[in-house]
C-alpha positions as MATLAB code, in Angstrom:
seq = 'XXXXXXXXXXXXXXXXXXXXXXXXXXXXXXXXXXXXXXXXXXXXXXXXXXXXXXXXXXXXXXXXXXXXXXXXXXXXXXXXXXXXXXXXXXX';
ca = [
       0.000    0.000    0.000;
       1.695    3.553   -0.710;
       0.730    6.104    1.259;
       1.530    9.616    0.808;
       2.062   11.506    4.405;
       2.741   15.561    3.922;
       5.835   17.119    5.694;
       5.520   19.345    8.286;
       7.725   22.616    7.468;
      10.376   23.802    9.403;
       9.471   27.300   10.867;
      12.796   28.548   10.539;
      13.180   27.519    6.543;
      10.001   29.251    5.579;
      11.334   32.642    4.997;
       8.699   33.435    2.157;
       6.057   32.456    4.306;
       6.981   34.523    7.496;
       7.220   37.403    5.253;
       3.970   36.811    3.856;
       2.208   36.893    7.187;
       4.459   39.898    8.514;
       2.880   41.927    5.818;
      -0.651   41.032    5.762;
      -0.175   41.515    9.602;
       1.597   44.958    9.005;
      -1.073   46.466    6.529;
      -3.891   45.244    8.549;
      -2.690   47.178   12.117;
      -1.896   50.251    9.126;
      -5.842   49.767    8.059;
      -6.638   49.835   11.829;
      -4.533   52.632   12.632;
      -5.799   54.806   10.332;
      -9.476   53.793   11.045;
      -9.149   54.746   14.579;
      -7.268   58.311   13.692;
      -9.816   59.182   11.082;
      -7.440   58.971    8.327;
      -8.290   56.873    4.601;
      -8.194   53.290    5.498;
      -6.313   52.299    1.875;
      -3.072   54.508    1.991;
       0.161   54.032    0.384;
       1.797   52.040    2.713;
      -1.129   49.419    3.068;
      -0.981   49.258   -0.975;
       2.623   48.473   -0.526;
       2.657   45.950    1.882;
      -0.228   44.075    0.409;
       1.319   43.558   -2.995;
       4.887   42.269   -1.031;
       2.691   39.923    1.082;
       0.915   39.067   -2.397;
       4.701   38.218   -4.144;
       6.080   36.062   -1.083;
       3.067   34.483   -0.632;
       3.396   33.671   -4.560;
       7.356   32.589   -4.030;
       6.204   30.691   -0.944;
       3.576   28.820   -3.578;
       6.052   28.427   -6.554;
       9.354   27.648   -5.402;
       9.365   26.207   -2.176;
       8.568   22.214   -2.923;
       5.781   20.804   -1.339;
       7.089   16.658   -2.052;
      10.084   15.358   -1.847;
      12.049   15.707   -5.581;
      12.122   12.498   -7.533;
      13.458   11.793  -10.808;
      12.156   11.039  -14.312;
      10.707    7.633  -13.514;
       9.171    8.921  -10.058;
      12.128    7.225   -8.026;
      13.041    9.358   -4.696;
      16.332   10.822   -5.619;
      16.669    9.899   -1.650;
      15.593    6.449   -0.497;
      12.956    6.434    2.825;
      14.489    5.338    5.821;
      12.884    2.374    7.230;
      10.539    2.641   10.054;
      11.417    2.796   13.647;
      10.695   -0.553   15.487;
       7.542   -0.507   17.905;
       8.578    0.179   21.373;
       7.024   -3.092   22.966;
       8.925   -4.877   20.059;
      10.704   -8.327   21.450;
      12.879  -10.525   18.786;
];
């Protein structure tokens, strides 16, 4: 039976990703900001910070892989390595 199982990322290799969420986070608290001080709530800065969440979000999307790489024939170019034994396991 083959089973696919998805990886779990690595916070600290998901650079695209963290940026991504810093700037929908930024230009949301700029939206709020300017709410609250009676300002336009679409300003420059929100504009800007929405279209770089938009691009890493994109980079995070395109490059980063979601599988592990295999080659032509859908070999992995690195074998699994076979499961752990179960803890109650007696030879």
């Amino acid at each position: 039976m083959n089973v696919t199982v998805p990886r779990a990322l690595n916070i600290s290799t998901n650079p695209a990703g963290w940026l991504a969420a810093a700037g929908a986070v930024f230009a949301a608290a700029t939206m709020i900001i300017n709410a609250v001080h009676g300002h336009g709530v679409i300003d420059t800065s929100v504009i800007v910070a929405a279209i770089g969440a938009i691009g890493a979000l994109l980079t995070r999307q395109v490059v980063t892989p979601v599988k592990d790489p295999v080659n032509g024939a859908g070999v992995p170019l690195v074998p699994a390595a076979p499961p752990a034994a179960p803890v109650n396991y007696e030879p």
